[in-house]
C-alpha positions in Angstrom: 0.0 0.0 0.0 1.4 3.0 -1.0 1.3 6.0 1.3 -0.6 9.4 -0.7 1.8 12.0 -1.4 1.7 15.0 0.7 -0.2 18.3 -0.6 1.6 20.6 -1.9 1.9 23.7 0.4 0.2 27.0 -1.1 1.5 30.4 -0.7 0.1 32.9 1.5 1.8 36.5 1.4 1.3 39.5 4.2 1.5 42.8 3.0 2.4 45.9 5.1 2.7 49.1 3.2 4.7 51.1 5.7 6.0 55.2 5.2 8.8 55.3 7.3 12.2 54.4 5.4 14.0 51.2 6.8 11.3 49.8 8.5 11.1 46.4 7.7 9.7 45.0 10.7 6.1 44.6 10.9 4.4 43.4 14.4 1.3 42.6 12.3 2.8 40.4 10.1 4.6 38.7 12.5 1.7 38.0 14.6 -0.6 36.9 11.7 2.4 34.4 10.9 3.4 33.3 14.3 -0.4 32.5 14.8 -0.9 30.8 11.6 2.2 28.5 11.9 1.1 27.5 15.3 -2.0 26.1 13.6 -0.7 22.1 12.1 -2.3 22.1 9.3 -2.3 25.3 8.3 2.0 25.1 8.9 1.9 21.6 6.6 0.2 23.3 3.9 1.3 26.8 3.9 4.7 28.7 3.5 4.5 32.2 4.5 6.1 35.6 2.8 6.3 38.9 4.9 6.4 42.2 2.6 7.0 45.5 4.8 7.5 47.8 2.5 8.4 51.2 1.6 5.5 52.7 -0.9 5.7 56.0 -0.8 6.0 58.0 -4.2 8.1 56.8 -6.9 8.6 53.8 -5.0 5.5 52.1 -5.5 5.6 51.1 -8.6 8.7 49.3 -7.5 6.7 47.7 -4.6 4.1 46.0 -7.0 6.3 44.6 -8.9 8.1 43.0 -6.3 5.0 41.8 -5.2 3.4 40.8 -8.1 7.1 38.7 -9.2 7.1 36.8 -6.0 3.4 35.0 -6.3 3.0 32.1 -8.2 -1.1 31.0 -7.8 -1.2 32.1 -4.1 -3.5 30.9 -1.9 -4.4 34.4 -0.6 -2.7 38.0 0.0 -3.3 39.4 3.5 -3.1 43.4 4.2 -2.7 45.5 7.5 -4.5 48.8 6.0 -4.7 51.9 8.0 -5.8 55.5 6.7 -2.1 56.4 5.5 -1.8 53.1 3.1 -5.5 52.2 2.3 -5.5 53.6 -1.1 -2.4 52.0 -2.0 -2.9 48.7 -0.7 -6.5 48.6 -2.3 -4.8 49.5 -5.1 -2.1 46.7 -5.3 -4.6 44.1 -3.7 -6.1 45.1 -7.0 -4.0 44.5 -9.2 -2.8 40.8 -7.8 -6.5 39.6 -8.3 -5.9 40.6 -11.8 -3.7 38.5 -12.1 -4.5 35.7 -10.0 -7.8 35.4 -10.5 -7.9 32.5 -8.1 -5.9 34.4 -5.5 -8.1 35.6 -2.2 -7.8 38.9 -0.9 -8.1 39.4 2.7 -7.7 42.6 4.7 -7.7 43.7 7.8 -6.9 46.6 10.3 -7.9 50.2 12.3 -9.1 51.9 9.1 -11.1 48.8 7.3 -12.7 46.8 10.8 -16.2 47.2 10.6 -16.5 48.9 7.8 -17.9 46.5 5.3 -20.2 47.6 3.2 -18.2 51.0 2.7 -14.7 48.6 1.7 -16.7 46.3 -0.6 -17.8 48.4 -2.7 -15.2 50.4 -2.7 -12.9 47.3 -3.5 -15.1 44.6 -4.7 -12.2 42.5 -5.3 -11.9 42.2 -1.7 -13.1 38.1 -1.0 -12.6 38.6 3.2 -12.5 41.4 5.7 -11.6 40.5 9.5 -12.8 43.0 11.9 -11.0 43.7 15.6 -8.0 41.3 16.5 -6.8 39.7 13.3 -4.0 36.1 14.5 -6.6 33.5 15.3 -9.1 34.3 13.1 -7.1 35.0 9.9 -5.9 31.7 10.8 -9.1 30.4 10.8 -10.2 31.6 7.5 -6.8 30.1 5.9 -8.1 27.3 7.1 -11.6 27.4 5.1 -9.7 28.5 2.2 -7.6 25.1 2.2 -11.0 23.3 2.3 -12.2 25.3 -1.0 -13.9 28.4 0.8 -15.8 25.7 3.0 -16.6 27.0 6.6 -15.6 30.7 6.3 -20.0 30.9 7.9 -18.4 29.5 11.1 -15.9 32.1 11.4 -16.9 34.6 14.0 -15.9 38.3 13.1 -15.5 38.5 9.5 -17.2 39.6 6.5 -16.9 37.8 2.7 -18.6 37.8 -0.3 -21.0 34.7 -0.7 -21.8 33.0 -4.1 -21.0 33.7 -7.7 -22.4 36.4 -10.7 -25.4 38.0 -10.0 -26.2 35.6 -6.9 -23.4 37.3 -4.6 -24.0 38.5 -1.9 -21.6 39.9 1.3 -22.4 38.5 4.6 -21.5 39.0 7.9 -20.6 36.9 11.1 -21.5 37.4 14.4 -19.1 39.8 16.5 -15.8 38.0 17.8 -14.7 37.9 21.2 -11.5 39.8 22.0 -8.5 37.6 23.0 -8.5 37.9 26.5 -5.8 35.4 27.0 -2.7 36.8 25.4 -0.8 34.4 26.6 -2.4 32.2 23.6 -1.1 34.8 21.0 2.4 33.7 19.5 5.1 36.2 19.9 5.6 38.4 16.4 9.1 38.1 16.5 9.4 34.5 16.9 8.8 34.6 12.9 12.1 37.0 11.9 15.0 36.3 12.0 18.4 37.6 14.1 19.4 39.3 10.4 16.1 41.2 10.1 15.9 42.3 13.7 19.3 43.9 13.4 18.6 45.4 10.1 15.1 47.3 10.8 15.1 51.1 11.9 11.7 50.9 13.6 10.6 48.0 15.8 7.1 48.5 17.6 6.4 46.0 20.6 3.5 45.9 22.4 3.5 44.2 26.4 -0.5 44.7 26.7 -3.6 45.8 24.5 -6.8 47.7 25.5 -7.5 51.2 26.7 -10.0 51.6 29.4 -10.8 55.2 28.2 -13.5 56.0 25.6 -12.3 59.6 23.8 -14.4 60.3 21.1 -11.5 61.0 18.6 -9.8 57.6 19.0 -9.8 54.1 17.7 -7.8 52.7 20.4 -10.0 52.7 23.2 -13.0 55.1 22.1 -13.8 51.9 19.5 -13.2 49.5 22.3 -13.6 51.1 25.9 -11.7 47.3 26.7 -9.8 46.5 29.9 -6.2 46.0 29.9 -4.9 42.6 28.7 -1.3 41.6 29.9 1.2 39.8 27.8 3.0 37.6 29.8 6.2 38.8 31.6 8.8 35.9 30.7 8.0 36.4 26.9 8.4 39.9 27.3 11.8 39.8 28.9 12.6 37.0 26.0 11.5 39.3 23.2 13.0 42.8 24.9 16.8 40.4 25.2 16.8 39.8 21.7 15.3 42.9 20.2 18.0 44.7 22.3 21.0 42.6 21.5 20.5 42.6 18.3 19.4 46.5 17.7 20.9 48.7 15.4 22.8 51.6 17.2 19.8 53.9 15.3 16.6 51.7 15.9 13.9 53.7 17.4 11.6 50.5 19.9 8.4 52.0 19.8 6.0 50.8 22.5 2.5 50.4 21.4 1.1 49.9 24.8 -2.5 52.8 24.7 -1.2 53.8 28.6 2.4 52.8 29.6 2.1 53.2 33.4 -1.5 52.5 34.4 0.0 49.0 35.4 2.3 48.4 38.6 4.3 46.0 36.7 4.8 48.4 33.8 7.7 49.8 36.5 9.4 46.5 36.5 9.3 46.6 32.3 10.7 50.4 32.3 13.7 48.5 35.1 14.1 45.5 32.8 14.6 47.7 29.4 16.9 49.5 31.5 19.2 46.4 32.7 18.5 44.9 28.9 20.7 47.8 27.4 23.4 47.6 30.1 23.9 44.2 29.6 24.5 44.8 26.3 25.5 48.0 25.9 23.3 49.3 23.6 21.7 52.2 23.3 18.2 52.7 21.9 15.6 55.8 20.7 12.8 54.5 23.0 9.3 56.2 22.5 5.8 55.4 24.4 2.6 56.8 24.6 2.3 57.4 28.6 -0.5 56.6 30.6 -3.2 59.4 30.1 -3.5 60.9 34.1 -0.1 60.7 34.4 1.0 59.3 38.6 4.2 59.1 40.7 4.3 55.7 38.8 4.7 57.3 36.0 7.6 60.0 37.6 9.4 56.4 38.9 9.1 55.2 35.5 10.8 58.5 33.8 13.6 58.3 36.2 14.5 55.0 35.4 14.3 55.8 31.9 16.4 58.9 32.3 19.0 57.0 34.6 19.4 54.7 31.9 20.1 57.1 29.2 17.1 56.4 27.1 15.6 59.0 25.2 11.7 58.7 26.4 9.9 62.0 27.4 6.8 62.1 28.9 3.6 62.7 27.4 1.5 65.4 29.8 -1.7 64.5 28.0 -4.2 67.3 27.3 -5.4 67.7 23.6 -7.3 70.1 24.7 -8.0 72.5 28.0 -11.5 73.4 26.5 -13.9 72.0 28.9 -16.4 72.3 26.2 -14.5 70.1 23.9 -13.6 67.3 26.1 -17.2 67.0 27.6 -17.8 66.5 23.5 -15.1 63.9 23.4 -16.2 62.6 26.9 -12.8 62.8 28.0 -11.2 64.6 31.5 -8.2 65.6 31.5 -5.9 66.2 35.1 -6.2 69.7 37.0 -4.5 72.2 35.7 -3.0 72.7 39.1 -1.6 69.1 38.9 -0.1 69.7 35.3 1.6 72.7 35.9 3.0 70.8 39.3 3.8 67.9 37.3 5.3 70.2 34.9 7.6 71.3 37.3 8.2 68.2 38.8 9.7 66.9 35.7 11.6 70.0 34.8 13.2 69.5 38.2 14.0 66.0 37.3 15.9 66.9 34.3 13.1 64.7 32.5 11.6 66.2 29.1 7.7 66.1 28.5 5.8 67.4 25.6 1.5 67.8 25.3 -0.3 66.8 22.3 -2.7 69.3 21.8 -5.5 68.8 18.7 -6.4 71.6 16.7 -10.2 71.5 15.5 -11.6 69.3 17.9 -15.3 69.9 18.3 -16.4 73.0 20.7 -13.0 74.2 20.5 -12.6 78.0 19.4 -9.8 79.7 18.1 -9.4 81.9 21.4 -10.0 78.7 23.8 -7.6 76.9 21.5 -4.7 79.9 22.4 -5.7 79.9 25.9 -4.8 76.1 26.3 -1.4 76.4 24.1 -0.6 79.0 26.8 -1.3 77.4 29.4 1.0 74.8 28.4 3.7 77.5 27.6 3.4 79.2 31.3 4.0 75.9 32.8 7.5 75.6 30.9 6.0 72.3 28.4 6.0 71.6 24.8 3.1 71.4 23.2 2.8 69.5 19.9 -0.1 70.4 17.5 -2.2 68.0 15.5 -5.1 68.8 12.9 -7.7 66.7 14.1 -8.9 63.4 11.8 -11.8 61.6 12.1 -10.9 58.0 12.6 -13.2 55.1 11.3 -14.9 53.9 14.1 -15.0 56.7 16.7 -17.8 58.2 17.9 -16.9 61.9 16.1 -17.7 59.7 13.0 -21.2 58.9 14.0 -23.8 60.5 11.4 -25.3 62.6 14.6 -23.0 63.6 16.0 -21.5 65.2 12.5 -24.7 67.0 12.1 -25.2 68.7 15.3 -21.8 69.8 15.1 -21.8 70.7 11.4 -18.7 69.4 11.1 -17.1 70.0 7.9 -14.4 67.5 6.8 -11.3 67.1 3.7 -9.4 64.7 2.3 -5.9 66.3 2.9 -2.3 65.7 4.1 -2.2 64.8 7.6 1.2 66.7 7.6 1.1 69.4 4.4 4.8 68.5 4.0 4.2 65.1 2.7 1.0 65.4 0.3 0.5 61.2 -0.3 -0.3 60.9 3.9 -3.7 61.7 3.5 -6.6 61.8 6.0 -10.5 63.0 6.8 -9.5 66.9 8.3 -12.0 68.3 10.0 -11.1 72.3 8.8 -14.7 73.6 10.0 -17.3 73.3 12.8 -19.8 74.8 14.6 -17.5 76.6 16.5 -14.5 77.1 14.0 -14.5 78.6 10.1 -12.4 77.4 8.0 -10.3 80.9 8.0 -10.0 80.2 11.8 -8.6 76.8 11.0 -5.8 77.5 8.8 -4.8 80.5 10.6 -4.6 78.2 13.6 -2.7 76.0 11.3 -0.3 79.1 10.4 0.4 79.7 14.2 1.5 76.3 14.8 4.4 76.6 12.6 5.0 80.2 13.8 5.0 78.1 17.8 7.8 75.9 16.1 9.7 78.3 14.7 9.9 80.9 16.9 9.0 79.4 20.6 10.7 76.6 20.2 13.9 77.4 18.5 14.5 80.9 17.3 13.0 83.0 19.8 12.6 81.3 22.7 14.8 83.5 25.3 12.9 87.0 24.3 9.8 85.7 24.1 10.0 84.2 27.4 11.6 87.6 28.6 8.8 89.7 26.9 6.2 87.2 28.5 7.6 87.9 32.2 8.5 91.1 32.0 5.7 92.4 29.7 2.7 90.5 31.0 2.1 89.6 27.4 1.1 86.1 26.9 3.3 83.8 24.5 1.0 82.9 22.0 0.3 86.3 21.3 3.7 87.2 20.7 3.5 84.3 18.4 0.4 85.4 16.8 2.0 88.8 15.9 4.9 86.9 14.2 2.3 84.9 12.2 2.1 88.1 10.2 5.4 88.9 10.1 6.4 85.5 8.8 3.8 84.9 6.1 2.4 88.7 5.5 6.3 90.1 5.5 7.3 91.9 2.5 10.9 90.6 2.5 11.3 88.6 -0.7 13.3 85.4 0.6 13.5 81.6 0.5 12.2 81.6 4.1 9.2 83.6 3.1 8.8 81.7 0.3 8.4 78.3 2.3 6.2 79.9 5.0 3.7 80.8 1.9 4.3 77.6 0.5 2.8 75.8 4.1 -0.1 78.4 3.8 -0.8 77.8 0.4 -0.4 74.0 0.6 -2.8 73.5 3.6 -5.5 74.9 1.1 -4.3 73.2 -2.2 -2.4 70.5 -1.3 -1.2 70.0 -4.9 0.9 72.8 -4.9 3.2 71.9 -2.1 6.5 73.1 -3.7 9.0 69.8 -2.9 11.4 71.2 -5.2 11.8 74.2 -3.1 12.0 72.0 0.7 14.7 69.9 -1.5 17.0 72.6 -2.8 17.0 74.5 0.7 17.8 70.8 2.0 20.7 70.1 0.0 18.1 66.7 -1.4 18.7 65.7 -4.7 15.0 66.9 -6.6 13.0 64.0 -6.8 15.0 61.7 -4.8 12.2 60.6 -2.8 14.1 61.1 0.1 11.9 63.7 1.8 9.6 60.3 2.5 9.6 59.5 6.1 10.8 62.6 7.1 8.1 65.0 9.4 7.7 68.6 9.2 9.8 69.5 6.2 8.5 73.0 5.8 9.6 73.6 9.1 12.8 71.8 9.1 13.6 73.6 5.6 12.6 77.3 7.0 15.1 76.7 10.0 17.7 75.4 8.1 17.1 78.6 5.3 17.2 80.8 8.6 20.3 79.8 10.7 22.2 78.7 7.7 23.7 82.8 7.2 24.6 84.5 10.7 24.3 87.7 9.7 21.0 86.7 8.0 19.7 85.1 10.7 20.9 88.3 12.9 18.3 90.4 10.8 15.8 88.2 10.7 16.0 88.4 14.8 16.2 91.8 14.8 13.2 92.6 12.6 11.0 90.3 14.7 11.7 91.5 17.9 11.7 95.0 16.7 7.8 94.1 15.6 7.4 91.9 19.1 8.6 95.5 21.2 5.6 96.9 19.6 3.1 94.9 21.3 4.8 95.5 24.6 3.7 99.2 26.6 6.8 101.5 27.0 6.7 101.1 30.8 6.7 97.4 30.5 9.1 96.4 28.4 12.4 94.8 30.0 16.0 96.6 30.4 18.1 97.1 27.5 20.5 94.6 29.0 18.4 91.3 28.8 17.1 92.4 25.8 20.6 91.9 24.8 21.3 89.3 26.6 18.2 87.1 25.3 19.4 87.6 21.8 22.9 87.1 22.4 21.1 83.6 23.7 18.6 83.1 21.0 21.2 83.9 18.5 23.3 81.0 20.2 19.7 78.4 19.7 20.8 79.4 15.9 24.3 78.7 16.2 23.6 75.1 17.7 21.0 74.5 14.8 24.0 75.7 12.3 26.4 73.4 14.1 23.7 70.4 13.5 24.1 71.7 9.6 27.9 71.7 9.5 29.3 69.2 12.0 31.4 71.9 13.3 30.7 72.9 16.6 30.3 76.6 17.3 29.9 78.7 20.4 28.6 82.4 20.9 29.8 84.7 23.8 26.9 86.0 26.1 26.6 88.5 28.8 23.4 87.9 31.1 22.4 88.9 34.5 21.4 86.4 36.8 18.1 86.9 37.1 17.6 86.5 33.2 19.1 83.4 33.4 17.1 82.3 36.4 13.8 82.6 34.8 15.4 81.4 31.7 16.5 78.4 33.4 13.2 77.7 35.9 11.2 77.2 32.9 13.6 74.7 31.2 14.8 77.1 28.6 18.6 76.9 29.4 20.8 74.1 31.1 19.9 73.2 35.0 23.3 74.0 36.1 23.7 77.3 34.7 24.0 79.9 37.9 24.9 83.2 38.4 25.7 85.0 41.5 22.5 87.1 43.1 22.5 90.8 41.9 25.3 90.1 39.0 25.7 88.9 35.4 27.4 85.7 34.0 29.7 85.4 31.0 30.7 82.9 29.1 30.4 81.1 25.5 27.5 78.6 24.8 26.9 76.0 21.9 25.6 72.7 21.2 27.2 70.0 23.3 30.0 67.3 21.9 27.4 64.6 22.4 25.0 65.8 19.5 28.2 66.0 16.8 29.5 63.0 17.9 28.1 60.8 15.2 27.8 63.8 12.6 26.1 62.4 9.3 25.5 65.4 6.8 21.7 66.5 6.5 20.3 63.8 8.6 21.8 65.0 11.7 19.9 68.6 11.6 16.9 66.6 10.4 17.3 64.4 13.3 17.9 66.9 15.7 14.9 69.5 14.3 12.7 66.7 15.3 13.9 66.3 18.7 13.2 70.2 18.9 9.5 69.7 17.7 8.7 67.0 19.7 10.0 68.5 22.9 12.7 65.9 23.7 15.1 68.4 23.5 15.6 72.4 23.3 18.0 74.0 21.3 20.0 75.3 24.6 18.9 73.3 27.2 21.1 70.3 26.4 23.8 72.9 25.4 27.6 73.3 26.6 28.6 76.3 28.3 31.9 77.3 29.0 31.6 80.2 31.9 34.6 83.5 32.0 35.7 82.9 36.0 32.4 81.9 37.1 33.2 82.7 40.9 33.7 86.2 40.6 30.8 88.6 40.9 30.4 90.6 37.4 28.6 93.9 37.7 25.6 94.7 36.4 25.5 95.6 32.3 25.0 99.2 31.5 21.8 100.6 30.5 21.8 101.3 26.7 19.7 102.2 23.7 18.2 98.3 22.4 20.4 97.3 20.1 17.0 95.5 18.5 15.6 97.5 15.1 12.7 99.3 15.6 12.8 99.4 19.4 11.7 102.0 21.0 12.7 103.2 24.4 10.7 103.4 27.5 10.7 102.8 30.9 12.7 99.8 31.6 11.5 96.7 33.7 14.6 95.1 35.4 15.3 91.7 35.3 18.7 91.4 36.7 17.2 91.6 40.5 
């Protein structure tokens, strides 16, 4: 009796069409794998191909053919699809069922779950959609598709087309039950191998899924509203040992945990990242999204972090301070007391935070919206601006909820640099126009360009001493920047953002690339955030003398706001641009790889509100009643690994996202810091277009 000749194994290929360059680790796939394989006969009759690619612009053209050369009469072709590569993977799922007719198309993800009868007819060539958590029950249906499409009616949580011709039909399963034993779920790195894990320059890790929170904006627990399910500790400390001995020097682990620190053991995993570097010696970009009502957990947590040299700053979460808008998003945020003590807390610590703030979100104003951005200002944080999108799934998307707040939505870049990452952007609502949301839009770069890196010294300065408040300072520079009559490349860019917000086909790449020394048309701009920002700075600090007049202009503009009898001494005035010039110099050094320094002269009590509200180093002192000299510039650290162009992109992003300031982390070498200096003379400002008044000392 002869024994029957195995079956041959079919292929199945996972798809992940990623934006961010050298990512070639995908969690999804690897789970979807790692579970499949775990299933006998789905491993004996199956081999599995992982494609995380790189699809942005020229290069995806590239991608499908690489894609389309590697099947031969596949089983099925799985995709992850969220909002920044649904078009693109609809398109290439497309054109494989073109060519193999036979071939089933399966998708999944945040953007597609539950959305069936908008996906199917958008992409009838879809055959299966799984809705919520995709490893068992993608395994599942490969399982019915090994048996001819029989049983995919006993699979819980999917949708598929039924029948053939004009008898088809799309059905739905019941619901699924979420996994709520993760200990079931096969790790998604078991699946790569040591070459890919050291190869990758993005590798996200999750230790536990759900979000007990329900905001109205978001998929990942306003969807959901779950409770917190643990992965289990000894595969984590498995998975973080090898993802850490084998990290590139330049990988960035991304945690994808919804609240890192509402759990007591998440200490333990903040200790064991810690001791996992030590042992082997590595260093890592490490970024989390941190527990929403942020506890001394969390402080513990950021300590460790900070002690271990890993880059993580903490999130103060707000989005908004409107209470109208969060009762609308049925969030609460913590007392405003307790975030500007936290604020402090951290500052204290040495530990960096930023606060995501959303711009648009429903019952926000434009004033309310300034009021919030200030009060994260006043407290000495970062704040990081978003346009708000509607997410698939949330409750802002819910048919009533649109109408009563006449919400008015766009199909448009979710960053206005990078015109293929598109969105639904909501630009209108009942309590916003559209005019109020671009120029709200037009401030945030003005935040970036002048709070956080050009400015930050006198407007600080102008704040205390003036009684003006921050954003309005920055709101007066909104004019200057994009209403100025100076005909320059940085004008030009700053008209560009305006112009591309509103028609997003005329973002001028050509002009980012030439001020950024990128070949035109290189592509290499993908996976790079903020590049009108990054190429304004770098058009800005790249001339001294330019950038000296640039200053001088806007603060001359900035002294107008200020009454005569407010307006600070001649002498800090000085001494903040002496300072702000030096936040240039360290940008320029980022530029050239040479490291510069700039003298200053500043009396103490400048530099003690400058340094209280985390806007120069910790450690720099001056004696009570005197002024301190010395040279500042950007520390040895940041040049250390110089690599032209990437290391002021690098480093511009560090700026916007708050983990750094352009002085704060600087080096400063002090002229005989023991001795008492006196007091600077009283002079004309030096700035252009000041005018003189009645000075407010600062140096008391």
């Amino acid at each position: 009796m002869t024994t029957p000749s195995p079956l041959p194994r079919r292929q199945v290929h996972l798809v992940d069409l990623t934006t961010i360059a050298g990512a070639t680790y995908s969690p999804t796939l690897g789970y979807l794998q790692a579970a499949a394989q775990a299933d006998p006969e789905v491993a004996a009759r199956c081999s599995f191909t992982r494609h995380a690619l790189l699809s942005r612009g020229s290069w995806f053209e590239p991608v499908c053919e690489q894609v389309l050369a590697s099947l031969d009469d596949p089983l099925a072709v799985a995709f992850t699809v969220y909002f920044w590569n649904r078009a693109k993977s609809l398109e290439l799922a497309r054109r494989i069922k073109l060519a193999w007719p036979g071939c089933r198309i399966v998708l999944g993800g945040n953007d597609v779950s539950y959305q069936q009868d908008t996906l199917f007819a958008e992409a009838p060539w879809t055959d299966v959609l799984v809705h919520g958590d995709g490893e068992f029950r993608f395994t599942e249906v490969l399982r019915a598709f090994l048996r001819g499409g029989e049983g995919l009616a006993r699979v819980d949580g999917i949708s598929y087309w039924d029948g053939a011709g004009p008898d088809r039909r799309l059905l739905s399963t019941p619901a699924a039950d979420r996994i709520e034993d993760l200990s079931t779920v096969p790790s998604p790195i078991s699946v790569y191998s040591d070459a890919e894990l050291a190869t990758t320059s993005l590798l996200v890790y999750e230790t536990n899924r759900g979000c007990p929170y329900g905001c109205a904006f978001c998929y990942w627990g306003g969807a959901t509203n779950s409770k917190v399910r643990r992965f289990p500790m000894e595969r984590i400390a498995a998975d973080l040992d090898r993802i850490i001995r084998l990290a590139d020097p330049h990988m960035m682990l991304a945690l994808a945990d919804a609240n890192f620190g509402i759990l007591p053991r998440d200490v333990e995993i903040a200790r064991l990242l810690v001791e996992t570097c030590r042992k082997y010696d590595k260093k890592v970009d490490f970024f989390v999204t941190w527990a929403k009502n942020c506890n001394k957990r969390i402080v513990e947590m950021a300590g460790l972090l900070r002690d271990g040299g890993l880059l993580a700053p903490v999130t103060l979460s707000a989005q908004s301070f409107s209470t109208t808008a969060l009762d609308l998003a049925n969030r609460s945020n913590i007392r405003v007391d307790n975030f500007r003590k936290l604020q402090a807390e951290f500052r204290d610590l040495g530990i960096p935070t930023y606060t995501d703030l959303i711009w648009g979100m429903p019952g926000e104003t434009y004033e309310s919206f300034l009021t919030g951005t200030e009060e994260v200002l006043t407290a000495g944080g970062a704040p990081i601006i978003f346009p708000l999108l509607l997410l698939n799934n949330t409750d802002y998307t819910r048919e009533k909820f649109r109408r009563d707040q006449k919400i008015v939505v766009r199909h448009l870049p979710v960053d206005v640099s990078d015109p293929e990452l598109t969105g639904d952007t909501v630009v209108a609502h009942a309590t916003m126009t559209e005019q109020e949301w671009l120029r709200g839009l037009e401030f945030r770069l003005c935040l970036y360009l002048f709070q956080k890196s050009l400015l930050r010294c006198t407007l600080r300065l102008l704040h205390t001493a003036g009684g003006v408040r921050m954003v309005d300072l920055c709101e007066r520079l909104r004019d200057f920047l994009f209403e100025g009559s100076r005909e320059s490349t940085a004008h030009a860019i700053a008209r560009n953002y305006r112009l591309a917000w509103t028609e997003p086909g005329l973002v001028d790449r050509e002009l980012i690339e030439r001020e950024l020394g990128i070949e035109v048309g290189s592509g290499e701009l993908y996976g790079r955030q903020e590049t009108h920002f990054e190429a304004l700075l770098h058009a800005l600090v790249k001339d001294p003398d330019g950038l000296e007049r640039f200053v001088d202009e806007a603060v001359g503009l900035l002294l107008g706001s200020v009454p005569g009898h407010l307006r600070p001494d001649a002498g800090s005035l000085r001494a903040a641009k002496e300072l702000d010039l030096a936040a240039g110099a360290v940008f320029r050094s980022m530029i050239t790889g040479r490291r510069e320094q700039l003298a200053f002269t500043a009396p103490t009590g400048l530099l003690d509100l400058l340094r209280e509200a985390g806007d120069l180093p910790p450690d720099l002192h001056g004696p009570a009643g005197g002024t301190v000299t010395g040279r500042i510039g950007a520390a040895p650290g940041f040049l250390a690994d110089f690599r032209p162009g990437s290391t002021f992109s690098r480093f511009v992003v560090l700026v916007w996202r708050g983990l750094v300031s352009p002085l704060r982390e600087s080096a400063v070498d002090r002229d005989d810091p023991g001795t008492v200096a006196s007091p600077a003379p009283e002079a004309e400002p030096e700035t252009a277009g000041a005018t003189a008044g009645e000075a407010v000392p600062v140096n008391a």
